[in-house]
N, C-alpha and C positions, 0 to 999 in steps of 0.2 A: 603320231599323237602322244606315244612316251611323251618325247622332250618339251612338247604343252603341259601336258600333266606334273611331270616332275618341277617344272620352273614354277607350273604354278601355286605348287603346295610348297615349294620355298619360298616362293612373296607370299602363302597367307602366313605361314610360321614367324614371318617377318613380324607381318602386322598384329598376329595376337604376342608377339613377346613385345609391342611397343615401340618397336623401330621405327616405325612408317604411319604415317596418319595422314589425315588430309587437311590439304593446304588451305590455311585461312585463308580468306581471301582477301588481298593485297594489291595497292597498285601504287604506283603513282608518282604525281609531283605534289599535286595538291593536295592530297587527303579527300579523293572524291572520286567514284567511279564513274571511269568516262569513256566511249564508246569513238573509236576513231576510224576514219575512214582511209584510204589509200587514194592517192594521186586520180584515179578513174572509177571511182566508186565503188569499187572493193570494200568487203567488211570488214574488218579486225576488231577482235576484243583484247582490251589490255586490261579487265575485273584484276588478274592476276599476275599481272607485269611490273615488276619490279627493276626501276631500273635507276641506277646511276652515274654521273656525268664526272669526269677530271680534266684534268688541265688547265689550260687559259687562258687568255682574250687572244691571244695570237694562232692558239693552236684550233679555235672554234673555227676560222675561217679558210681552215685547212679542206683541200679535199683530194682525192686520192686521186694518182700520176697515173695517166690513160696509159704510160708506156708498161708500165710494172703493178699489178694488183697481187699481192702474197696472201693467200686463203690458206688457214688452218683447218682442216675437219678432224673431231675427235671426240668418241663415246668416251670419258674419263673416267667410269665404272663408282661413282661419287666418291672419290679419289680415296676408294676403302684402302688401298695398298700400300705399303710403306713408302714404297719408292717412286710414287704420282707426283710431289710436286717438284725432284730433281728434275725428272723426264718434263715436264708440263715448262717451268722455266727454259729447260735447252730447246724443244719443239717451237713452243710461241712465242722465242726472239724473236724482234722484228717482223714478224709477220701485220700486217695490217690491219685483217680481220681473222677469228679464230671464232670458229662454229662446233658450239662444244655441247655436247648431249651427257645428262645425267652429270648436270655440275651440282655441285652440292653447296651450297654458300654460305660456307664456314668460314672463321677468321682468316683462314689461309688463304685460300680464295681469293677472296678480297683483298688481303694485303697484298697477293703478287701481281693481281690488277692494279691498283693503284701502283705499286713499284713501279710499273708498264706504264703509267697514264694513262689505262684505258675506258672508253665510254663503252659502259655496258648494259645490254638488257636482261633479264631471265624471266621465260615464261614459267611460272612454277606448276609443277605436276602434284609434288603433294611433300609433306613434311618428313624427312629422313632425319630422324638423334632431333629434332627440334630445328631443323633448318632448313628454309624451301633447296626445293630440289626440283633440276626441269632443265628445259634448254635454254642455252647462254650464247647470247652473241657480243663478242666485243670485240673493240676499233681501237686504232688511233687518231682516226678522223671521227669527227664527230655524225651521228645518223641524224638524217634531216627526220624523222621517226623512225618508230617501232612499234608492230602490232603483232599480237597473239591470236593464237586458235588453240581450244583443246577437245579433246574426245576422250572418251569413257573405255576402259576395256572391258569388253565384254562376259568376260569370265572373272578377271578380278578385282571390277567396277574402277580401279586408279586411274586415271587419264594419260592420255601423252599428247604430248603438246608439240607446236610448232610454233617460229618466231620467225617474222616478216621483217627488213630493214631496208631501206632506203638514204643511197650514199649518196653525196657529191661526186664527178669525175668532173677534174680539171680541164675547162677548153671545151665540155660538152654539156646539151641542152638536157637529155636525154640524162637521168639517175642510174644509180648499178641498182638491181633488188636481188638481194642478200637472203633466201629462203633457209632456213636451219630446219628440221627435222628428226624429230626422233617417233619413228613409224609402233604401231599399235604389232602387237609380238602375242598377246595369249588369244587367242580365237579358233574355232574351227571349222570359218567357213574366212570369206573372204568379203563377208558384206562390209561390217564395218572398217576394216582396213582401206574397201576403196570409198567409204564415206571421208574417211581421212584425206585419200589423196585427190578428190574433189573438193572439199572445201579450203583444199588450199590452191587448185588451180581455180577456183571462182575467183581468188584474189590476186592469181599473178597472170589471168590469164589479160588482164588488163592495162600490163605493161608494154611500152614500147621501147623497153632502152634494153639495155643488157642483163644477163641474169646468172646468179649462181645460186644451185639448188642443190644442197647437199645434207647428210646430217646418218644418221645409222637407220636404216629402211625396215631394218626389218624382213629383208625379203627370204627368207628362207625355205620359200618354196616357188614352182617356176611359176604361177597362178599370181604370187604376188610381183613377180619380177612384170611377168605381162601386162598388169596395172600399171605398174611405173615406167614401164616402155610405154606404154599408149601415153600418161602423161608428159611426158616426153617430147614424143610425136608433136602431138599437139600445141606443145610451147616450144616448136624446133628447137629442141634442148639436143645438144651434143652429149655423148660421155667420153669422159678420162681413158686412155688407150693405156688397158692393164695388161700390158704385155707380162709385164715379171712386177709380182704385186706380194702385201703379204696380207690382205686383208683379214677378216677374221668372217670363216666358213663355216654355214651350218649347213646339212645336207646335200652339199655340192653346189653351195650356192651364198656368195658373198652380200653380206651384209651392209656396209658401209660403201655410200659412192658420191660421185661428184658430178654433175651437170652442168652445162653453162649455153650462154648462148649470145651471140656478138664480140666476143673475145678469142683470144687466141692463146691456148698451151704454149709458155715456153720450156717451162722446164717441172715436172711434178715426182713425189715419191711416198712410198708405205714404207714407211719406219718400225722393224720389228720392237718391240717391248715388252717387257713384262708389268708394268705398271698400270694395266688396264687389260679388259677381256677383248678390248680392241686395238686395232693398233692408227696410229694417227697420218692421216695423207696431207701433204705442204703439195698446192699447188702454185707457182705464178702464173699469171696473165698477162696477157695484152691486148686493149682496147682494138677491136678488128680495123675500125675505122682508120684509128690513131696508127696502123699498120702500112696501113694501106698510103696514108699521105705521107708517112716516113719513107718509104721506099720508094715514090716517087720523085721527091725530095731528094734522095741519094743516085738516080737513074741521072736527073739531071746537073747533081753537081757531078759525076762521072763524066758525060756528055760533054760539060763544059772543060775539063782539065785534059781529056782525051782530044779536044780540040787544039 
């Protein structure tokens, strides 16, 4: 309980010198709050969603290649450190989508999105130096939506939040949902943590296509790992085989991870850095499906030249 205690009287110190306030609340396209639902009845609130769209008319009717899906996951620590946005530009080359926790959305920010073309959303948690702060997810392809969830922390009442997105995959009926997460971290029991990780499964448990669920958990204790295993379970969500990892550990127990499910690992890694108190996982995919009728496809053009 130190390292509760301690974190949590540096976020109040935060907040009585002015750092951190809470987030107005923001949304939108239209200038109106509005309450969106998910594909199967799923809730989502976007009160607090802040999102914006780039590129254009050619790139909207883009959607992502069943054979290669490139996922960023990354706590960017609100890119307090000098050397966040060298690292953040060489990390989120190319990558597709980039699921970034404790983004901060400053001019910087923003400009190296847009450099990227990327459509993005931010669920905001609350106001860091005068600028929402929360989880961020952004594409190259455009999100058919995006909806938000937040909760309260219980000790130092700020929220964390979570962002729900919904891709195109080329060739299929069937959506990717894109879950970001940045899990609840000051408490001393484990109620509201797994409030948390129930009201997000209420909404993804409604999915029938593919899923990646990843973002900083929080799990630093094995009570909360066993929440997120049972969530898991229950959405046959795979995890990331961390053989040789450099994740970022508290108590014997790593904090950031990566789930999926209908897809297939081809290649994934933890990038050590100093630019964050986390460090960031690049994984690819592959559509299981789109796996599965490629290698038949290659079985029998073998067949036929072997002939």
């Amino acid at each position: 309980m130190r390292f509760i205690s301690l974190f949590s009287s540096l976020f109040l110190s935060l907040i009585l010198a002015g750092c951190v306030t809470a987030s107005a609340q923001q949304s939108k396209l239209d200038n109106r709050t509005v309450t969106l639902k998910d594909e199967n009845n799923g809730i989502c609130n976007v009160e607090k969603l802040v999102q914006n769209g780039q590129g254009n008319a050619e790139s909207d009717t883009l959607a992502l290649n069943p054979e290669r899906i490139s996922i960023l996951n990354w706590n960017i620590y609100k890119g307090k450190r000098e050397n966040w946005v060298l690292d953040f530009k060489r990390y989120s080359y190319k990558h597709d989508v980039l699921m970034i926790q404790e983004a901060h959305l400053g001019d910087v920010l923003q400009s190296v999105l847009d450099n990227e073309h990327q459509y993005w959303a931010l669920n905001a948690a609350f106001n860091y130096q005068d600028k929402a702060t929360g989880v961020m997810t952004a594409s190259r392809v455009k999100p058919l939506r995006s909806c938000g969830q937040s909760i309260a922390e219980p000790i130092i009442r700020y929220p964390k939040t979570s962002l729900i997105s919904y891709y195109p995959v080329e060739g299929m009926n069937e959506n990717l949902l894109v879950a970001n997460i940045h899990g609840i971290n000051f408490t001393f029991g484990v109620g509201a943590y797994k409030e948390q990780i129930e009201n997000l499964y209420d909404v993804m448990k409604y999915h029938n296509g593919p899923i990646v669920l990843a973002g900083d958990f929080n799990t630093w204790s094995d009570k909360r790992m066993l929440i997120v295993d049972d969530l898991a379970q229950r959405l046959s969500l795979e995890s990331l085989d961390y053989a040789s990892h450099n994740r970022t550990v508290v108590f014997g127990n790593a904090l950031d991870h990566v789930f999926y499910r209908g897809l297939e690992p081809v290649e994934h890694d933890t990038w050590y850095v100093t630019s964050s108190d986390h460090n960031p996982t690049r994984v690819s995919f592959r559509v299981k499906d789109y796996a599965a009728v490629a290698t038949e496809l290659a079985a029998v053009e073998f067949d036929e030249n072997d002939c």
